[in-house]
C-alpha positions in Angstrom: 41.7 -99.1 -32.5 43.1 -102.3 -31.0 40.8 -103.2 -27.8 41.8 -103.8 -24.3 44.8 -106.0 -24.4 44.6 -108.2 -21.3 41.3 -109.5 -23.4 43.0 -109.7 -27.2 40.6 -111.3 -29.6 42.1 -113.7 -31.5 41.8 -114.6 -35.7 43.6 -118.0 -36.6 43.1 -118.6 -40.4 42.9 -122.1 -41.2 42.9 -124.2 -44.5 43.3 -127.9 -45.1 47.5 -128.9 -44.5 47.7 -126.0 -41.5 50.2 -127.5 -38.8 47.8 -128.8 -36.1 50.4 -128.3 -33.1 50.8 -124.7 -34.0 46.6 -123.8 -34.5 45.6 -126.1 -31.2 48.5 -125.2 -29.0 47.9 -121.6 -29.7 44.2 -121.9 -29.6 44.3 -123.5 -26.4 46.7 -121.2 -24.5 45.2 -118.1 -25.5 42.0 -119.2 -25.0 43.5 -120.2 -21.2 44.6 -116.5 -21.2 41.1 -115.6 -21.3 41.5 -114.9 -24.9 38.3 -115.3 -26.9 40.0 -117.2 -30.0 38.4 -117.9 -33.4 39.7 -120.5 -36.0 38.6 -119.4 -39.3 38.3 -121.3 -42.1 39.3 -119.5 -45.9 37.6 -122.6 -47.3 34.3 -122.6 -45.2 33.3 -123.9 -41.6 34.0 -127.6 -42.7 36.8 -129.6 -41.2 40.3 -129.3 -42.5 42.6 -132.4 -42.4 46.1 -130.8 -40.7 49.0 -131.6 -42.2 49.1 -134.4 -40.3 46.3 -135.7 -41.2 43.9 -134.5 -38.2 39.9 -133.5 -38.6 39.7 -130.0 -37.2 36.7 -127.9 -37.2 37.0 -124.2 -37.7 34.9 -122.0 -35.5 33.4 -119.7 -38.5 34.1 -119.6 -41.8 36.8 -116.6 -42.7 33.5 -114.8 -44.6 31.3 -115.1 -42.0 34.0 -112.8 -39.6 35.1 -109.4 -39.9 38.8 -109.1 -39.1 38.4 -105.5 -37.6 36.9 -106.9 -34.9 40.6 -108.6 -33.8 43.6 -107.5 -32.1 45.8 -110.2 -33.0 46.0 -112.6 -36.6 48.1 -115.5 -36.0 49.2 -117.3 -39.1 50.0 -120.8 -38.7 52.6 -122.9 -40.6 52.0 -126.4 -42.3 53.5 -126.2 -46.2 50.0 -127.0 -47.6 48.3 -124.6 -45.3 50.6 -122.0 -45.8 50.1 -122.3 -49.6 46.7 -121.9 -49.3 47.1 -119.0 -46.8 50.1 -117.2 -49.2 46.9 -117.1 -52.2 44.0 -115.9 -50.0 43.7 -112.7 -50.8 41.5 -111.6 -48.0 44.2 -113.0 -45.6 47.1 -111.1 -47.3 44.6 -107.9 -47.1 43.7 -108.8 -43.5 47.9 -108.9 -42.3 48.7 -105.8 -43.9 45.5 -104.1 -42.3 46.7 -105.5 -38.8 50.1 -104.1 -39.0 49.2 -101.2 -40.2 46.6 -100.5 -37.9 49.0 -101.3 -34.8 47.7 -104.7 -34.0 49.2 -107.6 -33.3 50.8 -110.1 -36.6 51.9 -113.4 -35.4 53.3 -116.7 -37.7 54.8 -119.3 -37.0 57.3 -121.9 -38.9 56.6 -121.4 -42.6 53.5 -119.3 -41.5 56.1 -116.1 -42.5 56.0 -116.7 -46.2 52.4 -115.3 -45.9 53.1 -112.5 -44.1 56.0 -111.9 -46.9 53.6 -112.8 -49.7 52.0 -109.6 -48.2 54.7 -107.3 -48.5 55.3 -106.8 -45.0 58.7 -108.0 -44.1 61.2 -106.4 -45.8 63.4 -104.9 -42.7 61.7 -106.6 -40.1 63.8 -109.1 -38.1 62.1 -112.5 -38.1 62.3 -116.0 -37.5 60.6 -119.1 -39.3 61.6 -123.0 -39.6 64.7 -123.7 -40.8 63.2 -126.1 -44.1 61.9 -122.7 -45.3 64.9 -120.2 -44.4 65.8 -120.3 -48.0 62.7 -119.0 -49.6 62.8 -116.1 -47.2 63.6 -113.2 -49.7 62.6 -109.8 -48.0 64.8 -110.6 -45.0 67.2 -113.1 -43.0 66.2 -115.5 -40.7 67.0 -115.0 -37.5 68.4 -118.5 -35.2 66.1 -117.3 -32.2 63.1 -119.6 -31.8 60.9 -116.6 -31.1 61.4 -113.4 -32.6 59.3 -109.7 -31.6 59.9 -107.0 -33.9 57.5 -104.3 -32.9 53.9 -105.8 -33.0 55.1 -108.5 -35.2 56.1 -112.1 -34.1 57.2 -115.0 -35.4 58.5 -118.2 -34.2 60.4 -121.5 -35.8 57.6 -124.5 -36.0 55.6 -126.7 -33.9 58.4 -127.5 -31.2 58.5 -124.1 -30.2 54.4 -123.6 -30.5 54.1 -123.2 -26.8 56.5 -121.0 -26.0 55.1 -118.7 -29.1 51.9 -118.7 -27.5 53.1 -117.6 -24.0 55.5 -115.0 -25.8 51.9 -113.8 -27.3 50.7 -113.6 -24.1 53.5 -111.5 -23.0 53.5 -109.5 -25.9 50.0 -108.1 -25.6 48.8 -108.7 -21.8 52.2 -108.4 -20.1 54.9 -110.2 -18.9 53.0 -111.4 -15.2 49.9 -112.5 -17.2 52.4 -115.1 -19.5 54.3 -116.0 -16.2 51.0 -117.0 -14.1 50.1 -118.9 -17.4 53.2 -120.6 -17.5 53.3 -122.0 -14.2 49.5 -123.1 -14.1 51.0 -125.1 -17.7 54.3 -126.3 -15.5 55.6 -125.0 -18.8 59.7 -123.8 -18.6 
């Protein structure tokens, strides 16, 4: 059972061509929420070079963490990354666990074709970037640059990273809690 939302432990896979605005602006937001936040890497705890070529350094290795012990999995896009992500087994095992388990499923820009390389979209109402719209095949994109369908949500790409993460925040610890983080952000 999902624990105590105002604290919602956090599981970002990682793997070497994840979008770097979407992992650290949604690492570093929750994490300002008070969220304890781990970036996992499927391929170990060595760095991954982003898709744009930046060093980041997982927390943990994706084996060395047990999913159960997270509220939310937020899937990051980055065509490389999401590749990567789309052939992990344990993190197409992990998304379907969440959602069925009433936690919390994020992804952002092409971070969606993982969750539909799981199986879990058909009749959900989503969004994802625009560049992948087309390989979207069990459902239609929606235009809105975030998107909450139940305890699933999805966002368009890196421009709209922050507003993903505060819509996280609002999502799981209420609306107030992503309003106070906001302003301290002079964010909208």
């Amino acid at each position: 059972m999902p624990q105590s939302l105002s604290r919602c432990p956090t599981l970002i896979p990682v793997a070497d061509g994840s979008e770097e605005m979407e992992v650290v602006i949604v690492a570093d937001v929750l994490r300002r929420a008070g969220w304890p936040v781990t970036l996992a890497g499927i391929a170990g705890a060595g760095p991954i070079r982003a898709a744009r070529g930046t060093r980041l350094v997982p927390d943990a290795a994706w084996s060395a963490v047990d999913p159960e012990s997270f509220d939310l999995l937020v899937i990051p896009g980055g065509w490389e990354g999401v590749l990567a992500l789309s052939r992990d087994a344990r993190v197409l095992a992990a998304a379907r666990a969440f959602l069925a388990g009433g936690r919390w499923v994020a992804a952002i820009c092409a971070g969606p074709l993982v969750l539909q390389a799981a199986g879990l979209l058909a009749g959900r109402r989503v969004t994802c970037h625009p560049g992948v719209a087309d390989k979207l095949t069990q459902t239609d994109r929606l235009a809105d640059r975030v998107v909450i369908d139940g305890r699933l949500i999805t966002s368009q790409g890196p421009g709209t990273a922050l507003e993903f993460a505060l819509a996280l925040v609002g999502a799981a610890a209420g609306r107030d809690a992503a309003e106070v983080l906001a302003r301290n952000l002079v964010s909208g």
